[in-house]
C-alpha positions in Angstrom: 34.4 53.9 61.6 37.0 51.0 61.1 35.3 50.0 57.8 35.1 53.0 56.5 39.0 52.9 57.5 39.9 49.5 55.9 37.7 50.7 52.7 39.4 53.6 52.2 42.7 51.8 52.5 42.0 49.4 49.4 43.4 50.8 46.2 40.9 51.3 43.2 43.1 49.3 40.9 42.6 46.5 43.0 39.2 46.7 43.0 38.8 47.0 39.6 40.8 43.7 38.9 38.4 41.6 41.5 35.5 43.0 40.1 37.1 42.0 36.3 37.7 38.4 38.0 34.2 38.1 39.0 33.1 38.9 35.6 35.1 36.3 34.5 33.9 33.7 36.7 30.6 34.4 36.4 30.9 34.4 32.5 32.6 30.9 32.4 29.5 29.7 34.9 27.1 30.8 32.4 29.0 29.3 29.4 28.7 26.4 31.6 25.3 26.3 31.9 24.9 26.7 28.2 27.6 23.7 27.3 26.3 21.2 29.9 23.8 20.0 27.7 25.9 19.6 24.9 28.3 17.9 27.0 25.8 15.3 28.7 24.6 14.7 25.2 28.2 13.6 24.4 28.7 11.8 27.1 26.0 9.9 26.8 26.2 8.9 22.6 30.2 9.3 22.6 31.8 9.6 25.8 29.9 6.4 27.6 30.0 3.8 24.3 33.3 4.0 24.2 33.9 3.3 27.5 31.5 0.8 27.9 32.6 -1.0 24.5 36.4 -0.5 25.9 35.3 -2.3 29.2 32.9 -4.9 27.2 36.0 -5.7 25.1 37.4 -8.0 28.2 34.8 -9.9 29.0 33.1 -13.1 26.5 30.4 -13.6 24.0 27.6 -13.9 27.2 29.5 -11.2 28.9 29.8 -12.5 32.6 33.2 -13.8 32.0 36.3 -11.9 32.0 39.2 -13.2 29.0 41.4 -10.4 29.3 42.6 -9.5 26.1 41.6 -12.9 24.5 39.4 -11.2 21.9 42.1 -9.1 20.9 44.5 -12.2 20.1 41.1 -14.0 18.4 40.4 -10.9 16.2 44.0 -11.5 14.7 43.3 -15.3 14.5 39.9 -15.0 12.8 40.5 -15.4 8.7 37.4 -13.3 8.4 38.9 -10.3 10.7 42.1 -10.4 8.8 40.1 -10.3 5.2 38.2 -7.1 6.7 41.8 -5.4 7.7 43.1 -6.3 4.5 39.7 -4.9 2.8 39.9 -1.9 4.8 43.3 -1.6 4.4 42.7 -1.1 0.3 40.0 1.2 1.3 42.6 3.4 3.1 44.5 3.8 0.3 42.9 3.7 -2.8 39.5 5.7 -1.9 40.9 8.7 -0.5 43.4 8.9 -3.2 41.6 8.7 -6.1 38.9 11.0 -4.8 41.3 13.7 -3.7 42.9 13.4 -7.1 39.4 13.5 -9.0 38.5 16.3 -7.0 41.1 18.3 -7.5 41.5 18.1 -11.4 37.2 18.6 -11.4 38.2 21.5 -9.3 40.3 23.2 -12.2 38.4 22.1 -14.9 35.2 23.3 -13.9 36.9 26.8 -13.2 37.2 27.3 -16.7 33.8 26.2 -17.9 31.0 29.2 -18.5 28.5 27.2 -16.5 30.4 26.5 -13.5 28.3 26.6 -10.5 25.9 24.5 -12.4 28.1 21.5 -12.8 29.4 21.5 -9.5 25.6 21.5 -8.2 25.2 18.6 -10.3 28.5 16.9 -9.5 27.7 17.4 -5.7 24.2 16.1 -6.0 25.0 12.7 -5.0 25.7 13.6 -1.8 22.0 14.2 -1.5 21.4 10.8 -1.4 21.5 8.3 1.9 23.9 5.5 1.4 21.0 2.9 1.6 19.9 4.8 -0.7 23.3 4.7 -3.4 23.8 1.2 -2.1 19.9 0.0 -3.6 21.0 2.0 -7.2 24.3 0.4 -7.5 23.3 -2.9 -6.7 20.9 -3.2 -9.6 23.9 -1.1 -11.9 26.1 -4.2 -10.9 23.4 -6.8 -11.0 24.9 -9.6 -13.7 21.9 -9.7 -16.0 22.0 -7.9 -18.9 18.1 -7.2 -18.8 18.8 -5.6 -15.5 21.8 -4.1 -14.9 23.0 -1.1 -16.8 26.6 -1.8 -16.6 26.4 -5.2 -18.0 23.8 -4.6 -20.6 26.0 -1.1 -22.0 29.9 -4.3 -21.6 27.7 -7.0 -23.2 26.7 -4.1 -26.4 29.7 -3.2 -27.2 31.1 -6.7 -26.8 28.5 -8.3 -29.2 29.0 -5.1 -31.5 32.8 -6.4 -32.4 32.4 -10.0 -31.8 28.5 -10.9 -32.2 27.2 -13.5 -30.5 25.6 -17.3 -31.5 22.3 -17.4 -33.2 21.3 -20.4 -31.6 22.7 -20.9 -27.9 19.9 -23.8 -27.6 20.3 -26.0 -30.2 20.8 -29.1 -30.1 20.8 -32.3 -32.2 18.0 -35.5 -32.1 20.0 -38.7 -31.0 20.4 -41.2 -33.7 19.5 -39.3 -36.4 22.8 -38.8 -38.4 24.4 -36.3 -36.2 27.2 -36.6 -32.9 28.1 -34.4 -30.4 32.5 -33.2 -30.4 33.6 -32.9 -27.1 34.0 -29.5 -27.9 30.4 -28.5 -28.3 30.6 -29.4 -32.0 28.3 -31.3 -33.8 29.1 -33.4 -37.0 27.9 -35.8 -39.4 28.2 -39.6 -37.7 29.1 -40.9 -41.5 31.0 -39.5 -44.6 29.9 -38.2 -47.3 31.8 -37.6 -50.5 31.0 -34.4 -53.7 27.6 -35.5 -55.4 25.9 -36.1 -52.2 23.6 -33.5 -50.3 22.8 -34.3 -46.3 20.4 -32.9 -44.0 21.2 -31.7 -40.8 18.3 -31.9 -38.7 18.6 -29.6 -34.9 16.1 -29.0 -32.1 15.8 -26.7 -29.2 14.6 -23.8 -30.9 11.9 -22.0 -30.5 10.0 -20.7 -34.0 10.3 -17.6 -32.8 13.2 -17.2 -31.7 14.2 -18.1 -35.2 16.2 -15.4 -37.0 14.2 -12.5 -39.3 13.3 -14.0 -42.9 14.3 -17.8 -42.2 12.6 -19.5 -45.4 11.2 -23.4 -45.1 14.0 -25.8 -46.0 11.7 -28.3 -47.7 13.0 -27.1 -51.6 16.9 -26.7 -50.3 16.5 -30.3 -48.8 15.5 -31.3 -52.6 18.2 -30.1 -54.4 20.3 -32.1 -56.1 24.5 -31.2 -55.6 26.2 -31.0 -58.8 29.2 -33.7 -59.5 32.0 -31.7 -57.4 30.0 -30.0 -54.7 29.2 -31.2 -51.2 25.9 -29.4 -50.4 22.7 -30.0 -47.9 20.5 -28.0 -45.5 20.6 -27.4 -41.7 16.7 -27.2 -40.6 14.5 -26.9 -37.4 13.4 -30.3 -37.1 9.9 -29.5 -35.7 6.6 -28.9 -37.5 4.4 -26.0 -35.9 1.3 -27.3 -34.7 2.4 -31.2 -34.5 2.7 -33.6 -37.2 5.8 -34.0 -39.3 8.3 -37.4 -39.1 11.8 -37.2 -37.5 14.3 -37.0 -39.3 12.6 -35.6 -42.7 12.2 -32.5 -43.9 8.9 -30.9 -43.7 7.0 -28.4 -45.7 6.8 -26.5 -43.2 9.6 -26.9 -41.2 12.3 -23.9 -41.2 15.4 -23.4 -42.3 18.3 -22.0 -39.8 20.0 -19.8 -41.7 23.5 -17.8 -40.6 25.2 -21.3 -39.1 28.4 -21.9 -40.0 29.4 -25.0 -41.5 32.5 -26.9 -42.2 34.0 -29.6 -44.5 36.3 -31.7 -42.9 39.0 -34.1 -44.2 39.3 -37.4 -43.2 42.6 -36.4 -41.6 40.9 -33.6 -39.8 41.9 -30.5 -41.7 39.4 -27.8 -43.0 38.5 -28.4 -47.1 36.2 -25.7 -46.9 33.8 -22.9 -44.9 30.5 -21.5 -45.5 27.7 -20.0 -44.0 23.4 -21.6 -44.1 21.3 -19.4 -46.5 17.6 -17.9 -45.5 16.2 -21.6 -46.1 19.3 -23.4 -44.5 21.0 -24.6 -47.3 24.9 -24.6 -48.4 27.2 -26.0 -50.6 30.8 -26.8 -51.1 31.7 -26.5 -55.1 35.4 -27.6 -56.5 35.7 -30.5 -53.5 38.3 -33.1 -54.6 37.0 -36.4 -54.2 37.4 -38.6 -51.2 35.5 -38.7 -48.2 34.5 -35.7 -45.6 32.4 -35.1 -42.8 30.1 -31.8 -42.3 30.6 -30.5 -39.3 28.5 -27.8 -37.3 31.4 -25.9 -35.0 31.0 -25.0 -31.7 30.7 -21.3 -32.0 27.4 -21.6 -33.9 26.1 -22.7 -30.4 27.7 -20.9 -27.4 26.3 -19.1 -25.1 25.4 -15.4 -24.7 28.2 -13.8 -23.4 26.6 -12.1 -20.0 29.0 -9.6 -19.5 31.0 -9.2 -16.1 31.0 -10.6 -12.5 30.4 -7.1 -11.4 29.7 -8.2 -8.2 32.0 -11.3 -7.7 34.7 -12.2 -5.2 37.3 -10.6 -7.4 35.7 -7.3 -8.2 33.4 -6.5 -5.6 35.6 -4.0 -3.4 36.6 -2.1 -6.3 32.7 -1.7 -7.6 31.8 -0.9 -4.1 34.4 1.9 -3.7 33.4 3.1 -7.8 29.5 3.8 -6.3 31.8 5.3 -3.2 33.6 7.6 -5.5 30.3 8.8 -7.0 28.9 10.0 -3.9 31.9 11.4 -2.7 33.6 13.1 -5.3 31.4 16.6 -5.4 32.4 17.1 -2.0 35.9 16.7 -2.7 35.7 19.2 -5.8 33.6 21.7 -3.7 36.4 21.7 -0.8 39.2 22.2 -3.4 37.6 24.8 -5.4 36.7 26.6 -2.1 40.4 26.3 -2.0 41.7 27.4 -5.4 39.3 30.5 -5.0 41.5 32.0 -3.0 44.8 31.2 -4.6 46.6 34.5 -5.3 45.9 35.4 -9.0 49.0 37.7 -9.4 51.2 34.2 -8.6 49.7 32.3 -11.7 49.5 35.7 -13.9 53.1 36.0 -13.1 53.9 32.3 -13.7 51.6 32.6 -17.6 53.9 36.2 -18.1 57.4 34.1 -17.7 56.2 31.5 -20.4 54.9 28.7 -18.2 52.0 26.4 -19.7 49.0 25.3 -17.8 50.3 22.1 -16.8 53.6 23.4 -15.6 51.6 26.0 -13.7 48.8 23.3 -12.3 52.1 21.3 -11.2 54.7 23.6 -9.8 52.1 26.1 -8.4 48.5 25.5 -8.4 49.2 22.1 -6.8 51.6 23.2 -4.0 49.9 26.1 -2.6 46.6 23.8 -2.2 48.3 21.3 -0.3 47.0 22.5 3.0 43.6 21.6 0.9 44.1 18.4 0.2 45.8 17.5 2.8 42.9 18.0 4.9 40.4 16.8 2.2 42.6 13.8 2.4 42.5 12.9 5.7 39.2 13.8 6.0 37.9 11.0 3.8 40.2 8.7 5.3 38.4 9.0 8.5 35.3 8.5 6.1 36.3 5.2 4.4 36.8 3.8 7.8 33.8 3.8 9.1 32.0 2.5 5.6 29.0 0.0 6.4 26.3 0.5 4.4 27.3 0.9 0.6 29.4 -2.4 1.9 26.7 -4.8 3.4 23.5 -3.3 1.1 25.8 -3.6 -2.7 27.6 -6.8 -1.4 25.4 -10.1 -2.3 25.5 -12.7 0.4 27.6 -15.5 -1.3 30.5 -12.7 -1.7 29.9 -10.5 1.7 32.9 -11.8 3.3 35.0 -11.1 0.6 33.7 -7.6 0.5 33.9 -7.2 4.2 35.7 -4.4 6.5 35.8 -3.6 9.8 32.6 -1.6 10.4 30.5 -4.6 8.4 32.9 -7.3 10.7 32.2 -5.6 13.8 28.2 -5.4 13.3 28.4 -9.2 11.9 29.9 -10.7 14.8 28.1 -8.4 17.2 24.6 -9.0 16.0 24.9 -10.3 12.2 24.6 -14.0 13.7 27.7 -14.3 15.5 26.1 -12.6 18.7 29.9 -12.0 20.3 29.6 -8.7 21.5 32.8 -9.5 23.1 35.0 -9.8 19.7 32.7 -6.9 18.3 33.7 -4.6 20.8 37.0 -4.9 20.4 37.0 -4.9 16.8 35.0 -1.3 17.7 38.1 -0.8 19.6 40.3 -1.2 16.9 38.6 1.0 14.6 38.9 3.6 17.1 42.4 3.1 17.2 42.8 3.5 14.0 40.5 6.7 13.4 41.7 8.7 16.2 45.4 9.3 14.9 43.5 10.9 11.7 41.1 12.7 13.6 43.9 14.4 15.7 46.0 15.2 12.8 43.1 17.2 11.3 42.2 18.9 14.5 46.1 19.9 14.6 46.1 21.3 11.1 42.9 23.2 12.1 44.4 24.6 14.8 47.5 25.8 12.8 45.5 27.4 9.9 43.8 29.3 12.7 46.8 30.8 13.9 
């Protein structure tokens, strides 16, 4: 009788709302149940690393001894730690930039092209590819022989193409027989010789064939007699084929080296005259006053291949390293913008085209402001990306030139377990990389946030 008393005496409403609250808490008990997993997983990859590196960070190399912050003030001490800062540093602000920037203008461009979901699948296909992967194709782009990498062998074309390059890189003259080295690379005659007279100008180090397409035997050029006025003579392989032959004479069968440049000299050192060895090796001077020259063979006639750039040396290596970045990166930059610039309102740039605006008044007063939210986020985005760079870094990098190349990611695994085995300093330059990605990371969560709203 009483209960029936003290349940008729509870209003409905009020039952309604308890049962409504334990809906509600048996709803968040179930979502529970669903997230713990998820959030033991991230406790143990995220949550317990970073608390372990954190604690780790105060102790020594051997980790039984507590510095305090002693590896903080050693991380800023290290030359090597302050080279990766710097590194990353240049990272930070050239990487993000100039792939936001390409992205963008890929974005627009590609808009107006027929086939445009076929460029941007090709554009984006490098992000199919693992780093190791990139690092492995870049690192034989940038290798410095011409015969292997690309880049070199398309620099070292186009530079022979307007300069050309020495016929004969290896030659060299016999000692004591009528030739001396300049200390410029040069070679000349050891004695003058005056109009009448004909010389020959005997080199080895060449390989028959490696001799130039239709070089002729020098023997009937050697014989030639020079006319009263003219200096003339012959430049010649000094080396029969097959043994045999005297030093210092020319052979029957002994080739001429033709395209060398040769020189008259005066005895005061100015130039009488220039001219360039025949198929058999031979040249002449006509209308030489008399008096006494020397011939000399210049330098150029004997320099070296140019090899094309130090792709990969201490001076360029962070910028090729971030170039093979920008190629994997730079689809998914264009793909986030375009999403963008798909849903720009049309009847804004019609309007804008209607009041007389070109295209690049209406890309810069309009298209670019309303994607800002865009690329601010695409921005940031990669900057939390360059950040944590390792392995384009320590796989395109050689060894002679990895601490030039270094940042912070490489640094920390180098002096963690790269042979400096200080997990100490490596955990707190894990720290500091934390440091500095978490401000980024929260500003993109906040914008997310906001655009939700």
């Amino acid at each position: 009788m009483t209960a029936t008393l003290v349940k008729e005496t509870i209003p409905p409403a009020l039952g309604a709302v308890e049962r409504a609250r334990r809906s509600r808490r048996r709803a968040r008990i179930v979502a529970l149940l669903f997230v713990f997993p998820a959030l033991l997983l991230l406790g143990a990859l995220v949550v317990y690393p970073v608390l372990f590196s954190v604690g780790r960070s105060f102790f020594d190399a051997s980790g039984t001894r507590f510095v305090g912050g002693e590896n903080y003030t050693e991380m800023f001490r290290d030359p090597a730690t302050l080279k990766a800062v710097r590194n990353t540093a240049i990272w930070v602000v050239v990487a993000p930039a100039l792939l936001t920037g390409l992205g963008l203008i890929l974005a627009v461009l590609v808009e107006k092209v027929r086939w445009a979901t076929a460029f941007k699948l090709l554009l984006f296909m490098p992000m199919a590819v693992s780093f190791l992967a990139a690092g492995i194709i870049f690192r034989l782009a940038y290798d410095e022989d011409p015969n292997k990498g690309v880049l070199n062998a398309a620099v070292v074309s186009v530079h022979d193409a307007f300069k050309g390059t020495s016929q004969y890189p290896t030659a060299r003259a016999r000692v004591g027989q009528g030739l001396k080295a300049g200390p410029d690379g040069s070679y000349r005659t050891s004695g003058s010789v005056s109009p009448g007279q004909s010389v020959a100008l005997g080199l080895v180090g060449v390989a028959p064939k490696d001799l130039p397409g239709g070089a002729r035997p020098a023997y009937g050029a050697a014989h030639r007699k020079a006319a009263a006025d003219e200096l003339a003579g012959v430049v010649y392989l000094d080396f029969t084929p097959g043994g045999g032959g005297k030093q210092g004479e020319v052979d029957r069968r002994e080739s001429g080296l033709p395209e060398m440049k040769v020189e008259a000299v005066r005895g005061d050192g100015t130039t009488a005259g220039s001219t360039t060895t025949a198929a058999d090796g031979s040249f002449h001077f006509a209308g030489l006053k008399s008096g006494s020259y020397t011939v000399e063979l210049p330098a150029s006639n004997f320099a070296q291949p140019y090899q094309g750039v130090s792709w990969l040396g201490p001076m360029l290596v962070t910028p090729a390293i971030i170039g093979a970045y920008l190629w994997i990166w730079t689809g998914f930059a264009m793909v986030l913008i375009g999403a963008g610039l798909a849903t720009l309102p049309r009847d804004a740039l019609e309007a804008a085209r209607m009041d007389g605006a070109n295209e690049w008044q209406i890309f810069r007063r309009i298209t670019v402001p309303l994607l800002a939210p865009v690329l601010t986020v695409v921005f940031v985005t990669l900057v939390i990306n360059v950040m944590k760079v390792f392995d384009l870094v320590y796989i395109i990098a050689p060894g002679p030139v990895q601490e030039d190349a270094t940042v912070l990611a490489t640094q920390m695994w180098l002096v963690s377990f790269g042979g400096g085995n200080n997990q100490g300093l490596g955990s707190a330059l894990g720290v500091l990389l934390l440091l500095l990605v978490v401000p980024a990371m929260a500003f993109n969560v906040r914008r997310f946030r906001r655009s939700q709203r």
